[in-house]
C-alpha positions in Angstrom: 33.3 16.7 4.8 32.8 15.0 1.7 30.9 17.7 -0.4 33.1 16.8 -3.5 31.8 13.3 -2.9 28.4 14.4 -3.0 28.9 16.1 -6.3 30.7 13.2 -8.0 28.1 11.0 -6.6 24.9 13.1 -8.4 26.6 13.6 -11.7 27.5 10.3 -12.3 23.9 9.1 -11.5 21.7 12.4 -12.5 21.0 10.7 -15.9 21.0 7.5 -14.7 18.3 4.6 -15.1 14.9 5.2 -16.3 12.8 8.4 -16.7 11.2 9.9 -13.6 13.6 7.2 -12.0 15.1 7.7 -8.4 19.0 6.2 -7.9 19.9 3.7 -5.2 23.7 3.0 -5.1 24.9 0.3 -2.8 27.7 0.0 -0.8 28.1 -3.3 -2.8 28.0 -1.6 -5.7 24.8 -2.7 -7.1 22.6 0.4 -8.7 18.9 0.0 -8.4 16.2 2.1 -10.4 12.6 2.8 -8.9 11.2 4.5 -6.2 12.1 6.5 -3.1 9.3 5.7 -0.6 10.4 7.5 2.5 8.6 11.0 3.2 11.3 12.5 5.3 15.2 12.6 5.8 15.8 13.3 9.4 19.7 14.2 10.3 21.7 15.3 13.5 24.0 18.3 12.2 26.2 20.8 14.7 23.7 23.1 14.7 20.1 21.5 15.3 18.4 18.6 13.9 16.5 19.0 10.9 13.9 17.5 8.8 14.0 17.4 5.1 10.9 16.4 3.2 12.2 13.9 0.8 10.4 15.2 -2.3 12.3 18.6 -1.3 15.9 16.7 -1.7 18.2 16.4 -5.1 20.1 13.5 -3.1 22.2 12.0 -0.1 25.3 10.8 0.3 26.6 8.4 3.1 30.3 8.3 4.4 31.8 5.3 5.7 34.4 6.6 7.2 34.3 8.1 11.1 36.3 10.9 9.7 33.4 12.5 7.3 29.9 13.6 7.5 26.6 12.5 5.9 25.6 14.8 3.3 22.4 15.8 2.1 21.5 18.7 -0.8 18.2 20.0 -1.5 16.2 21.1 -4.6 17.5 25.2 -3.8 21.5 23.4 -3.7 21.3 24.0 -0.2 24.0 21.2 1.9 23.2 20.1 5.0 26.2 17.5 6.4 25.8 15.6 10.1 24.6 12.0 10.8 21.6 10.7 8.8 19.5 9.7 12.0 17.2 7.8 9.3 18.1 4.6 9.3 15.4 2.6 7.2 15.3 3.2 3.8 12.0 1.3 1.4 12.6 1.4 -2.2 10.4 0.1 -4.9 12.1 -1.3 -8.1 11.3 -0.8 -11.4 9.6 -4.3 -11.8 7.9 -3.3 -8.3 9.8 -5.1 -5.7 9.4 -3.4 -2.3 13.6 -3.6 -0.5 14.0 -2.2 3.1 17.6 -0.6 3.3 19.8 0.0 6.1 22.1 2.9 6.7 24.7 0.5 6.2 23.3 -1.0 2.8 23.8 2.8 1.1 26.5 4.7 -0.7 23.9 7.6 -2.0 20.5 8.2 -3.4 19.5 10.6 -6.2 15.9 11.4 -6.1 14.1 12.5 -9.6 12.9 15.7 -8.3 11.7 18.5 -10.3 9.9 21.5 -9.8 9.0 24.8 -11.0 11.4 27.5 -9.7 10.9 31.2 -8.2 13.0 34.0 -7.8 12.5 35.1 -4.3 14.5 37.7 -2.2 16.1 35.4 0.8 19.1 35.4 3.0 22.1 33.0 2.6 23.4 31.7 6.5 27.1 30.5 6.0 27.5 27.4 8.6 30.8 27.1 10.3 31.4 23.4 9.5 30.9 24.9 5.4 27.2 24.1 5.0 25.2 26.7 3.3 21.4 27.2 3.0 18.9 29.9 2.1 16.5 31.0 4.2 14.7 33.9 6.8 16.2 35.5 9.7 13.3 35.0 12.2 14.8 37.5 14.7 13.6 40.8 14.0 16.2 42.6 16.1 19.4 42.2 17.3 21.5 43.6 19.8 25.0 44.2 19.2 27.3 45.3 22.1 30.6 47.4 20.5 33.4 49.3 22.5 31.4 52.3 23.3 27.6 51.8 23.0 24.9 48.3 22.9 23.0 48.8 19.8 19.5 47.3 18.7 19.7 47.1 15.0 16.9 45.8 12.9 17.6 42.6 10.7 15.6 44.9 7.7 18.7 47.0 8.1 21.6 45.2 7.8 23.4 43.7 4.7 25.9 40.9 6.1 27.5 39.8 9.0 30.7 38.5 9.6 31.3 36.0 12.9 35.0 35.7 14.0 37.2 36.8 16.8 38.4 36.1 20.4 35.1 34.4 21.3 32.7 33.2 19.9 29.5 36.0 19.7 32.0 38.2 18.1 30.9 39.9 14.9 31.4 42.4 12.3 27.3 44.3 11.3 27.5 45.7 8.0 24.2 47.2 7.3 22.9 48.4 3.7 23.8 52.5 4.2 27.5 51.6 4.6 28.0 51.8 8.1 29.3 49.0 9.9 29.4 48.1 13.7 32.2 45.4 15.3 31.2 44.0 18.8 29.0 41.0 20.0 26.0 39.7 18.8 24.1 40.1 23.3 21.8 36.7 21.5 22.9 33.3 22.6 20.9 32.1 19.7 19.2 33.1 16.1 15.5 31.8 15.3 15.9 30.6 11.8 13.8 29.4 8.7 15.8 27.8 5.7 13.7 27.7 2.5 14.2 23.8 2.8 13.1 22.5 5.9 11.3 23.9 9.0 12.8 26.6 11.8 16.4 26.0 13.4 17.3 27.6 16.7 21.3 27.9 16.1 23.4 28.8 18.6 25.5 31.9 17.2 29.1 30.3 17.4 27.6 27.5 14.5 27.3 30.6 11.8 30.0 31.8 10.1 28.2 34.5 7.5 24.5 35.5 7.0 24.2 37.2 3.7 21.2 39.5 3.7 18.9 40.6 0.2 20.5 38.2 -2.3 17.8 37.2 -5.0 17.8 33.0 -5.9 16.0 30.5 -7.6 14.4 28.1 -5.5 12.3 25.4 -6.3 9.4 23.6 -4.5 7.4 24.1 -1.3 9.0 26.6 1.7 9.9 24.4 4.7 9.1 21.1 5.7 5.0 20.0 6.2 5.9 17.7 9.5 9.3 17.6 11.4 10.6 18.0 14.4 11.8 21.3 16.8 15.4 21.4 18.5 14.9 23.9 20.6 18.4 24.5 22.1 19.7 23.7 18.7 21.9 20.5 19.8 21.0 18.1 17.1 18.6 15.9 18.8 14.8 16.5 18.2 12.6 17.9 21.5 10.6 14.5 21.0 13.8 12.4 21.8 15.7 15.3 24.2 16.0 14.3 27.9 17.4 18.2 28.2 15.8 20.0 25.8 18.0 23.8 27.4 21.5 22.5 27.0 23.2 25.5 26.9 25.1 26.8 23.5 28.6 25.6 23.4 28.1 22.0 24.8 28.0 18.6 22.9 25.6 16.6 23.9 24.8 12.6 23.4 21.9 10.7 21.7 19.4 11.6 24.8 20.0 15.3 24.4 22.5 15.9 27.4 26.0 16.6 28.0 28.3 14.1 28.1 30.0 13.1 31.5 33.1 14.8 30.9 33.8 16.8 27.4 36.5 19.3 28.5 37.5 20.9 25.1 33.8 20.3 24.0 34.3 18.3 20.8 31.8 15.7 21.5 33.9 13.0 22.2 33.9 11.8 26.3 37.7 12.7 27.8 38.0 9.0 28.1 38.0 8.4 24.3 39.7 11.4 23.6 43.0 10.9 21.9 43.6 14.7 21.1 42.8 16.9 24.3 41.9 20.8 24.3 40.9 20.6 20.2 39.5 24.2 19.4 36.2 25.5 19.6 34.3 25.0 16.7 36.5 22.3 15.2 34.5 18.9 14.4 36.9 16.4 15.6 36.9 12.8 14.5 36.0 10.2 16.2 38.9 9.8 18.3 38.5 13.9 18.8 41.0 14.8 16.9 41.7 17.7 14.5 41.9 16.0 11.1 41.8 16.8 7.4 41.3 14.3 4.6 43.7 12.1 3.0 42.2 13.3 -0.5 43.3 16.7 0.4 46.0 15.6 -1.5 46.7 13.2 -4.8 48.2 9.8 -4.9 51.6 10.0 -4.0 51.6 13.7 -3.8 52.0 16.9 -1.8 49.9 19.4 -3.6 46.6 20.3 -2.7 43.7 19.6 -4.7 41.3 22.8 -5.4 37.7 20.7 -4.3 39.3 20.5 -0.8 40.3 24.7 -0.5 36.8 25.3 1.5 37.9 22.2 3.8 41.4 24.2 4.7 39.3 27.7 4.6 37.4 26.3 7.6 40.8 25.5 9.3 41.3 29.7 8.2 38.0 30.6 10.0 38.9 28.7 13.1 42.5 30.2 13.4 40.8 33.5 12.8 38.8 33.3 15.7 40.9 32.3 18.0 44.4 34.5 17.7 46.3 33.0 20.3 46.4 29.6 18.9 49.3 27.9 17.7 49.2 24.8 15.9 51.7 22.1 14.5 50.6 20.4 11.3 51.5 16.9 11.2 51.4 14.8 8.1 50.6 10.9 9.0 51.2 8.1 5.8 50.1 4.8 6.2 52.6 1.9 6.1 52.7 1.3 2.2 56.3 2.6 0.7 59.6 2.8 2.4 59.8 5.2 5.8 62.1 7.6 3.9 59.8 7.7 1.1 56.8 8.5 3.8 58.7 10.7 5.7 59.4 13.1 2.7 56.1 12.8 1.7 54.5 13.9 5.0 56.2 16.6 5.3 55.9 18.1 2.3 52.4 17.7 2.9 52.7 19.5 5.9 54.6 22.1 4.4 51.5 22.7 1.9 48.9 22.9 4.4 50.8 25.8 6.2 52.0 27.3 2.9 48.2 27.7 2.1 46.9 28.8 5.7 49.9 31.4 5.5 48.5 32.5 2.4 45.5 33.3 3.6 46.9 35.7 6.1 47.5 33.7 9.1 50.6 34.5 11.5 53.6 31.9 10.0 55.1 31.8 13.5 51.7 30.1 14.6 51.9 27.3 12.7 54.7 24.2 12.6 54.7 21.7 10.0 56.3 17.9 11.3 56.2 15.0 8.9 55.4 11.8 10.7 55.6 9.1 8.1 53.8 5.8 8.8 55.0 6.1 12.9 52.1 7.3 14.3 49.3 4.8 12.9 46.0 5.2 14.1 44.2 2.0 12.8 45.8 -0.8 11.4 47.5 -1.3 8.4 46.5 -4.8 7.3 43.1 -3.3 6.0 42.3 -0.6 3.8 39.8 0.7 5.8 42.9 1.5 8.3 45.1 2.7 5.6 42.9 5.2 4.6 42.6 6.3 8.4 46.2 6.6 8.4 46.9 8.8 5.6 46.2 11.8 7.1 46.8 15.5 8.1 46.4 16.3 12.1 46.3 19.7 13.8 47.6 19.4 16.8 47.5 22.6 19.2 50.6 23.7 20.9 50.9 24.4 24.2 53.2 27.5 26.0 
């Protein structure tokens, strides 16, 4: 994800141009002061497709690479990350030209929203890919199946829970006496209304944390006035979904239905898939691999920047919940340097990543760090585009 690139992108802009002035930065690098004229932001995440008013957002940032998500964050801060599924952009200049954008054209816009904020009692939902939003907990009750007993426990009545184990619906119930319950959530999916843009049905293995009673600031209206429903929470809107009751669990492709053959369910068809049985919950790249950033790390060095923690925390979370995996940690370089050089510097990268997952508690003898230098390209190395590819950090899992 590229939520640090989000947050470079707004500050550098957020006093940009003229007063009451949306920010349009081009790919080309051209920056362009006007208007914003498009009502809504529509985008495909992991967990439904959602519909952000556009005087509701702060700003969005696009990612060129196949590697990283769109980005979007609101008025409340909430981030939203998937594939912008808008794809014409108007903008009115300052001198009043009308320009149609592309997708393609656009690094990030910064809208020059502002509105008077409220302190409201809401819940924060925790996304497994690291989004996080505000928002209501539709579902009034919830079952929760534990070693001895199944257990309806009121939503009123519970303070956090924590998703992680074996499978997928396993949970941890605190609720605001003290007590706590560990079982599975019996609901395939939660009914749920961010403060930001209209109701999500999310299938339970897409939350990591729901945070009940916390008191925020939020700004604007509640929700979206028009959008769209996803109502088995797949990313594509009813309007366009040929199978609108995928089931939870299954990645499905632009008409809404699962793709001929997806065995480890990372979206990408077994055909393409250069990195078999990925994880559950792990978004692959789009060769289906289990990859981490190049700007994990520094030029020309092996320690790990802070901004990119929450990227390797999501690696933790996926570990967590799934005990018996063991995975090697490969470092990749791209062809720039001498081999020896890259070599060195792959593994110590390596070495890093599972220094910091061991840190966090996971098992050492799960994890097996292999520096690869430059001999495992994955693009080309005559472009930068391809370099960038290739400096990388895979997961790979191991197999008994």
């Amino acid at each position: 994800m590229l939520r640090t690139g989000m947050a470079v992108f707004l500050s550098l802009h957020l006093l940009a141009g003229m007063c009451f002035a949306d920010t349009v930065v081009l790919n080309n690098k051209d920056v362009l002061y006007g208007k914003f004229l498009n009502k809504t932001v529509e985008m495909k995440s992991p967990y439904g497709a959602l519909t952000i008013d556009a005087d509701m957002i702060l700003g969005f940032f696009t990612s060129s690479s196949p590697m990283d998500d769109d980005e979007v964050e609101t008025l409340n801060h909430d981030f939203f990350s998937g594939t912008l599924v808008s794809d014409i952009f108007e903008f009115t200049t300052a001198s009043g030209q009308t320009l149609t954008f592309t997708k393609a054209d656009i690094k990030g816009v910064k809208l020059d929203n502002r509105a008077v904020t409220r302190e409201i009692e809401t819940t924060l939902f925790f996304m497994a890919n690291g989004d996080k939003f505000s928002g209501r907990l539709m579902d009034d009750n919830l079952n929760v199946k534990t070693g001895y007993a199944e257990k309806e426990i009121h939503s009123g009545a519970m303070s956090r829970i924590e998703f992680g184990g074996a499978v997928q619906t396993a949970a941890t119930v605190h609720l605001n006496n003290g007590s706590l319950f560990k079982g599975d959530i019996m609901e395939t999916r939660l009914l749920v209304r961010p403060d930001s843009t209209r109701e999500l049905s999310i299938c339970i293995g897409k939350i990591a944390t729901i945070q009940f009673n916390v008191t925020r600031l939020v700004a604007g209206k509640s929700g979206a006035t028009e959008g769209v429903f996803d109502i088995d929470g797949d990313g594509v809107p009813d309007s366009r979904d040929e199978c609108p009751d995928t089931g939870c669990g299954f990645v499905t492709d632009a008409s809404g239905c699962r793709p001929m053959s997806d065995t480890d369910q990372d979206g990408i068809d077994d055909a393409s898939d250069s990195c078999a049985g990925t994880p559950l919950g792990v978004h692959a790249d789009s060769n289906g691999c289990w990859v981490i950033q190049s700007a994990v790390f520094g030029t020309n060095r092996a320690v790990i920047n802070p901004d990119f923690y929450m990227n390797l925390d999501e690696v933790v979370g996926i570990l967590e919940r799934n005990p018996d995996l063991k995975i090697e940690v490969q470092g990749h370089a791209d062809a720039i340097g001498s081999a020896e050089y890259n070599l060195k510097l792959t593994q110590s990268r390596a070495r890093a990543v599972v220094a910091y997952l061991v840190g966090k508690g996971i098992d050492r003898s799960r994890l097996t760090a292999v520096g690869y230098g430059f001999s495992r390209p994955k693009a080309s190395n005559d472009t930068q585009e391809g370099r960038a590819l290739n400096r990388r950090v895979e997961l790979v899992p191991i197999s008994e």
